[in-house]
VOLOPA-751649 format. One record per residue (C-alpha): residue number from 0; z, x, y. Coordinates in nm, 3 decimals. Layout:
R     n         w         u         v
R   NUM         Z         X         Y
...
end
This chain:
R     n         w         u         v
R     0     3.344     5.064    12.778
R     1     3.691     5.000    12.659
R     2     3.905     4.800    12.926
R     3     4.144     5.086    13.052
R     4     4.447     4.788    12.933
R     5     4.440     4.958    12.622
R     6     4.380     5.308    12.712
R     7     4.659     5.502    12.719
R     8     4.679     5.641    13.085
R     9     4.876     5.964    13.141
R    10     5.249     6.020    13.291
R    11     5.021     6.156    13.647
R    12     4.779     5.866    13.623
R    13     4.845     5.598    13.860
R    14     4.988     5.281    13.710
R    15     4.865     4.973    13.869
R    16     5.206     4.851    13.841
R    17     5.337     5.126    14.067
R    18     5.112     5.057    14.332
R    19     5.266     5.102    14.680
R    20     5.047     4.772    14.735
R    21     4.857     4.671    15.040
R    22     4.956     4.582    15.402
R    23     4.947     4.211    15.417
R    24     5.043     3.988    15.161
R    25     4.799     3.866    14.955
R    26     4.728     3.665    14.630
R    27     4.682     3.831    14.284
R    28     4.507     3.769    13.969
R    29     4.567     3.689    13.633
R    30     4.331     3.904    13.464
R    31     4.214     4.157    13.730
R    32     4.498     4.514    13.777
R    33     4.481     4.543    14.166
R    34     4.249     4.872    14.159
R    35     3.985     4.645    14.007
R    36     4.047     4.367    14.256
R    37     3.978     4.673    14.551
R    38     3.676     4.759    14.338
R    39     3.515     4.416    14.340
R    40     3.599     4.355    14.692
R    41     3.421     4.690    14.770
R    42     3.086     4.573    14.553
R    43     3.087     4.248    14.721
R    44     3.140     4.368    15.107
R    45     2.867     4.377    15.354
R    46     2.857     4.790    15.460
R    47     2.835     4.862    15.049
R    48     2.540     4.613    15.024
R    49     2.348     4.826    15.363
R    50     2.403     5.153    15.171
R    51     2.042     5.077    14.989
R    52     1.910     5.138    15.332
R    53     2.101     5.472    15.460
R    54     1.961     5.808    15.337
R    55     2.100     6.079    15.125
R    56     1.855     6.342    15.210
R    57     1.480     6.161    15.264
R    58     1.485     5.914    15.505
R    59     1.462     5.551    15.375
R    60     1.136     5.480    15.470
R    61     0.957     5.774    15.316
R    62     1.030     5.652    14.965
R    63     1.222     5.422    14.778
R    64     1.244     5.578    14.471
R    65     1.461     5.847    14.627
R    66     1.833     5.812    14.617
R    67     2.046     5.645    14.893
R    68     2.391     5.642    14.964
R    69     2.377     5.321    14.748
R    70     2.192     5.470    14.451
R    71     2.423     5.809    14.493
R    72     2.759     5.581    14.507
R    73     2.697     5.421    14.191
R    74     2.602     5.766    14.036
R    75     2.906     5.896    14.146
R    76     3.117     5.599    14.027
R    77     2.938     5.628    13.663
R    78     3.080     6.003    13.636
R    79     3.416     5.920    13.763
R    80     3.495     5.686    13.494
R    81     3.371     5.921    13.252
R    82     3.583     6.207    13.330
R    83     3.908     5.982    13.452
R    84     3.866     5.846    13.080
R    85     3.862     6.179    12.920
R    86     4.160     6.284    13.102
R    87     4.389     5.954    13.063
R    88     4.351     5.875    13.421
R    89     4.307     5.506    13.634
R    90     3.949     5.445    13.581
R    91     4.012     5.192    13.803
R    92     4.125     5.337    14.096
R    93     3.902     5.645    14.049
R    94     3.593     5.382    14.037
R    95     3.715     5.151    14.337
R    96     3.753     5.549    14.546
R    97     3.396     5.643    14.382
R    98     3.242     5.361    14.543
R    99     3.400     5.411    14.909
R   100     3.379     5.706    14.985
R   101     3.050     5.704    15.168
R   102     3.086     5.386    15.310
R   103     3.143     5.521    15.642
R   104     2.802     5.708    15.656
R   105     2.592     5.695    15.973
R   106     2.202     5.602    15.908
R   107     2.011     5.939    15.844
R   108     2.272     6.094    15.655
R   109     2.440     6.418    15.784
R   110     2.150     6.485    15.996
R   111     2.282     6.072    16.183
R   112     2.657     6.198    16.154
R   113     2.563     6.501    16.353
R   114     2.457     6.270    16.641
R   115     2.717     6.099    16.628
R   116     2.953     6.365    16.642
R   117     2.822     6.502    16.918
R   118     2.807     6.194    17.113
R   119     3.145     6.099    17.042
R   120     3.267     6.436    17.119
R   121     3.480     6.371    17.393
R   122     3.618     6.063    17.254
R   123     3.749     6.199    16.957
R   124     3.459     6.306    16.717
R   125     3.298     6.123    16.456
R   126     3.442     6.145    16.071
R   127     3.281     5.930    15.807
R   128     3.569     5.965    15.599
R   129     3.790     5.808    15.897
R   130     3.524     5.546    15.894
R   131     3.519     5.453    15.566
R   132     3.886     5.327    15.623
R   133     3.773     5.161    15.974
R   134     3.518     4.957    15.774
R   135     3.806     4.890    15.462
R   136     4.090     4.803    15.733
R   137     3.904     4.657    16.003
R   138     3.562     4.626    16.075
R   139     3.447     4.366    15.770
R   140     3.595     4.056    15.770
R   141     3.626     3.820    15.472
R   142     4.005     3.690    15.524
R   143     4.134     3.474    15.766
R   144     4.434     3.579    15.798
R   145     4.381     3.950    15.849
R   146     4.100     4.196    15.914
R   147     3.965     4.448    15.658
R   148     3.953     4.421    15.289
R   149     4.323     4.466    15.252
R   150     4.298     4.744    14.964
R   151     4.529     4.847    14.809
R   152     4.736     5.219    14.972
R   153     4.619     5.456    14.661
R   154     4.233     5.345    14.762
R   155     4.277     5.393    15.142
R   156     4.472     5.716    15.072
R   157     4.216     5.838    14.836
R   158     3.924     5.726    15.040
R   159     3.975     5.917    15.324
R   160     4.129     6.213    15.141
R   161     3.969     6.277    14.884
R   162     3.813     6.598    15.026
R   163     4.176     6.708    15.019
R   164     4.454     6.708    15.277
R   165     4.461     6.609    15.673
R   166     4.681     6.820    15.890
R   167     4.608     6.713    16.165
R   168     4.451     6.391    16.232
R   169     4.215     6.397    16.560
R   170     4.072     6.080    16.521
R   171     4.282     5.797    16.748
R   172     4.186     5.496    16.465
R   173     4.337     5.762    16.162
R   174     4.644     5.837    16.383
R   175     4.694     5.487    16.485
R   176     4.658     5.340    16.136
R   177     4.885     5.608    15.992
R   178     5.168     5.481    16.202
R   179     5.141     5.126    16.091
R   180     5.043     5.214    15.719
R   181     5.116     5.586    15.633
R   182     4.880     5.750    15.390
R   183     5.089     6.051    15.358
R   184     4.752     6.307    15.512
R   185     4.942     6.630    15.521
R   186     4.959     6.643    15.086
R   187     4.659     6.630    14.864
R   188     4.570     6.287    14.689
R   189     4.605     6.118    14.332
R   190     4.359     6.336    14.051
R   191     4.183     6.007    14.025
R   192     4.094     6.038    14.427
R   193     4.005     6.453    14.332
R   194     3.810     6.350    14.018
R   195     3.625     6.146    14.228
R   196     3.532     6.450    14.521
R   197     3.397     6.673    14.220
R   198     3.218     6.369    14.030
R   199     3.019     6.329    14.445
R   200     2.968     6.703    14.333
R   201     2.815     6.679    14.039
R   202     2.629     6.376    14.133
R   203     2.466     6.531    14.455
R   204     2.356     6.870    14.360
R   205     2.173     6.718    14.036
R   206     2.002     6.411    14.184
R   207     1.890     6.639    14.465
R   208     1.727     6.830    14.181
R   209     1.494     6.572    14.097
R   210     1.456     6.426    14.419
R   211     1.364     6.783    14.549
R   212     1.152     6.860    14.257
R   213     0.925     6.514    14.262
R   214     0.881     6.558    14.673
R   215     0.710     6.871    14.592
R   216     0.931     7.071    14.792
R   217     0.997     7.339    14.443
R   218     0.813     7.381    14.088
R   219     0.974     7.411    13.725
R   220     0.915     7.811    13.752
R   221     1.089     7.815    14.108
R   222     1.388     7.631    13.930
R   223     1.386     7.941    13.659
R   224     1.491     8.178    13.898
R   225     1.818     8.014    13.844
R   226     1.986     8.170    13.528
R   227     2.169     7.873    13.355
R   228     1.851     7.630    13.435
R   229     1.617     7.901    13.267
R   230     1.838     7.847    12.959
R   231     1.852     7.506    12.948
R   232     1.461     7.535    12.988
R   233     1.405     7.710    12.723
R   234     1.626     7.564    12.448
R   235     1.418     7.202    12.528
R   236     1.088     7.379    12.574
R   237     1.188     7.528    12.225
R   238     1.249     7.216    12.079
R   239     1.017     6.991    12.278
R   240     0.667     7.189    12.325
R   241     0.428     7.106    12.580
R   242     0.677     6.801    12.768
R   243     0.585     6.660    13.092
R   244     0.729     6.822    13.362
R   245     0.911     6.486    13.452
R   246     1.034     6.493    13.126
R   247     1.155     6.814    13.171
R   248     1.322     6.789    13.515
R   249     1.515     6.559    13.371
R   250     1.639     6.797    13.089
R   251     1.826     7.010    13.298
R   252     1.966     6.767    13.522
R   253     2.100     6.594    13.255
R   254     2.226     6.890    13.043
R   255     2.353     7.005    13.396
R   256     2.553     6.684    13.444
R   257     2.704     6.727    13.089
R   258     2.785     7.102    13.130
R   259     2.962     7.012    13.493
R   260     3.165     6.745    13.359
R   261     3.289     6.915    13.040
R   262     3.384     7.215    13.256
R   263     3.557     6.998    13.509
R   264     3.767     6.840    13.216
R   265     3.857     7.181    13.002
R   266     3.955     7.353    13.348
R   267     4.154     7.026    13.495
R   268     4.297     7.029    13.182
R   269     4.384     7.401    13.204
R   270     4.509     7.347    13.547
R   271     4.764     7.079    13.468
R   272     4.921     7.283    13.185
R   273     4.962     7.628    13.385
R   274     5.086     7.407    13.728
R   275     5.327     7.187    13.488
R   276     5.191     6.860    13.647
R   277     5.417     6.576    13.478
R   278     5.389     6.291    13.745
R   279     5.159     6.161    14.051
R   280     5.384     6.319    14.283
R   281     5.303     6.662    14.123
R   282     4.961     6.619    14.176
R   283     5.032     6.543    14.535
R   284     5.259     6.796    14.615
R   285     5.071     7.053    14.462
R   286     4.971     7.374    14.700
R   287     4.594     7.337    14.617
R   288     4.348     7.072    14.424
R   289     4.478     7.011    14.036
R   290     4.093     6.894    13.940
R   291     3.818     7.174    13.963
R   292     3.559     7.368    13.797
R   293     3.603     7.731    13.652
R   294     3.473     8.022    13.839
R   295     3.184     8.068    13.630
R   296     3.055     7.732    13.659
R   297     3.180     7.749    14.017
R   298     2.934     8.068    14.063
R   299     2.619     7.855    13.943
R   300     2.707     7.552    14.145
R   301     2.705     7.773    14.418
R   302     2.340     7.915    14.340
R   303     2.245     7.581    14.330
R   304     2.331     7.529    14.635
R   305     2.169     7.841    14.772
R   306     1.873     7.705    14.575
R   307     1.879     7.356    14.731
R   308     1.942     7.505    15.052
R   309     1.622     7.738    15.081
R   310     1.364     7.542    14.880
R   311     1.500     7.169    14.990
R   312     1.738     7.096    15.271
R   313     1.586     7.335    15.520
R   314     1.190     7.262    15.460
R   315     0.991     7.182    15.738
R   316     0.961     6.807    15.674
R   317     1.370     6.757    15.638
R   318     1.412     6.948    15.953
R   319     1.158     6.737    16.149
R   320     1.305     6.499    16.047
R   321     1.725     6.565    16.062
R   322     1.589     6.663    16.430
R   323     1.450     6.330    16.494
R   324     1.726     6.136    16.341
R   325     1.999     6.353    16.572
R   326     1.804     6.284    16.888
R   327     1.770     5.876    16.792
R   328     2.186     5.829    16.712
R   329     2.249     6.055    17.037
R   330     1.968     5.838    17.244
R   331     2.102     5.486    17.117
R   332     2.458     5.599    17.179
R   333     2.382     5.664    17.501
R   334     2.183     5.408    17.644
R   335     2.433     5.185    17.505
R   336     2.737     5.341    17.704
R   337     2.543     5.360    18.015
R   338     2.475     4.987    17.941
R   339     2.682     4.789    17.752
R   340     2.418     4.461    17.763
R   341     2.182     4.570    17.588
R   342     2.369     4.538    17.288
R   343     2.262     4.256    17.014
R   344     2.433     3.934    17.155
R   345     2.678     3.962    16.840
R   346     2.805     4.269    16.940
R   347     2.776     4.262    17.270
R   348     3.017     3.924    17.249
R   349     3.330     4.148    17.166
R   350     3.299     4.360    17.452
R   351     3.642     4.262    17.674
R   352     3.624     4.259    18.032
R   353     3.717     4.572    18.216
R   354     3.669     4.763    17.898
R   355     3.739     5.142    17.870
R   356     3.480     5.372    17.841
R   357     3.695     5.553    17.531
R   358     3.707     5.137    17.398
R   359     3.321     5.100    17.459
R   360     3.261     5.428    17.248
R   361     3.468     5.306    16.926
R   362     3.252     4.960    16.985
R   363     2.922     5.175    17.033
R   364     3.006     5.406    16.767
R   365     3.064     5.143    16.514
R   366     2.747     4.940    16.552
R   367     2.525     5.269    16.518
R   368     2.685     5.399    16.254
R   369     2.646     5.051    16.012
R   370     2.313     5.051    16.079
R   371     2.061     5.148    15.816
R   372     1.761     5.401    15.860
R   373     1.527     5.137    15.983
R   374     1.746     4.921    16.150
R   375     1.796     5.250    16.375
R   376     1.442     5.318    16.394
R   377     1.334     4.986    16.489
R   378     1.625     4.928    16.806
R   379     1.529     5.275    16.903
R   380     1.174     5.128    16.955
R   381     1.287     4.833    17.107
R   382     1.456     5.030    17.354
R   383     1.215     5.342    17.421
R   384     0.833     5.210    17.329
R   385     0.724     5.054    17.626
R   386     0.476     4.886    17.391
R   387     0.747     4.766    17.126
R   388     0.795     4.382    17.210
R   389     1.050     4.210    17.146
end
């Protein structure tokens, strides 16, 4: 692909020389813009490497040809260049966002976030966004002279809002950071940060598709009932009689993929013509999200959903096993509180004496939630099997 140095970027991209820049000084590169330096340094840290072993809907163990949050990141990254391209934006920036925004996942997916949200209830919930930018600004450690990754502000800022705009921030580590480093939560985020939200979008609903349809859990003719999949069917069973179904799963998803990004771009498009966007700041002053689809495709994004939702997320094996995910984050978080030594040695070192139960939690919190599926699955053992040794 065609370095983005001689792409033409728009007058609302962001320029890599208008960066707001990052909070501690730090060297720069001859050859790299700074959005690609906060890319690399995302590839290369520890909590993107453990996303191979964190679900997106199946658990790890049950199969590892099913996506994970690893698998889905880079998916999502692939389509975020594409449409940033198409529209003159940062690929850059929209990659290095891409790439972090599910950093801060618990193991077990939503099912693992649940638990975690309802054991850190009373200590200020549980947001994976907001821990995405504890892992970027804190919790890995490559530098010695500060903590954190030391990204640049447009990737923090887009990280965390790139589901749109935070009025009010009830997490104590967003609050506390946005004092020191002020990601300006109450107005929406760069289009490369929304390109990125709808590219997680796209990415999500099709590989869930596929993953859904080679699990078993739904058949071709199920997937007919849907009225823009039926026509995508047809037209390749037209031209391509008697294909594997594998072969033609893949059809629609990737005729799906095309169809979402090509409306995403005509209607973005649309959208910054009728709302006059000239500059960034238009984009983030703007009363509602510049990127989007149009309501029609909208509508069958929606059905999907509804689809994916009856036939998929809510069969009998996913709910066994979203319950038994819930109940091990909510057990481990627990045992840990009521007993701080039983944490892993390394962990358990940064404990401080006379520590606060509301301090404990954050510490707590933070070691379940960079766990992978059977990292969680194996201390639960160690801690509940009376026959695990260990």
């Amino acid at each position: 692909m065609e370095s983005e140095k001689n792409m033409p970027l728009t007058t609302y991209a962001v320029l890599p020389q208008t960066s707001r820049g990052r909070m501690y000084p730090d060297f720069g590169s001859d050859f790299r813009s700074p959005f690609q330096r906060d890319r690399d340094r995302l590839i290369h840290s520890a909590a993107f490497r453990r996303l191979d072993g964190k679900t997106q809907v199946f658990a790890y163990h049950e199969g590892k040809n099913y996506r994970t949050r690893l698998t889905h990141s880079i998916e999502v990254a692939q389509i975020t260049r594409a449409i940033c391209q198409e529209l003159g934006l940062n690929q850059d920036l929209g990659e290095a966002i891409a790439l972090a925004h599910d950093l801060g996942h618990s193991p077990f997916g939503h099912a693992g976030e649940r638990g975690l949200q309802n054991a850190m209830a009373e200590f200020g919930g549980f947001d994976h966004n907001v821990h995405s930018l504890k892992i970027m600004t804190l919790l890995e450690r490559r530098y010695p002279n500060f903590a954190g990754l030391n990204l640049t502000w447009e990737t923090l800022e887009g990280t965390v809002k790139h589901n749109g705009p935070i009025v009010k921030a009830t997490s104590p580590y967003l609050r506390q950071f946005n004092r020191k480093f002020d990601l300006d939560l109450k107005h929406y985020s760069s289009l490369e940060s929304q390109v990125a939200s709808f590219a997680d979008d796209i990415a999500y609903n099709n590989h869930d598709i596929d993953d859904g349809f080679r699990a078993g859990f739904f058949s071709i003719e199920q997937l007919r009932s849907l009225p823009f999949a039926a026509r995508i069917l047809d037209e390749f069973d037209h031209a391509h009689k008697d294909s594997r179904d594998d072969i033609r799963i893949y059809a629609i998803t990737r005729s799906l993929i095309s169809e979402m990004i090509k409306d995403l771009i005509a209607h973005t498009t649309e959208n910054i013509r009728l709302n006059r966007i000239k500059t960034v700041e238009d984009v983030r002053r703007a009363g509602a999200f510049t990127a989007g689809f149009s309501p029609a495709m909208q509508h069958n994004i929606d059905m999907l959903r509804q689809f994916l939702k009856q036939n998929f997320y809510t069969a009998t094996p996913i709910v066994r096993m979203d319950l038994k995910s819930t109940r091990i984050t909510e057990e481990l978080f627990a045992v840990f509180m009521h007993d701080f030594r039983l944490l892993p040695p390394t962990v358990r070192n940064t404990v401080p004496a006379g520590v606060k139960p509301s301090e404990l939690a954050e510490i707590v919190c933070a070691y379940i939630a960079g766990m992978t599926d059977m990292g969680a699955i194996e201390e639960h053992q160690k801690l509940f099997d009376a026959k695990c040794r260990f």
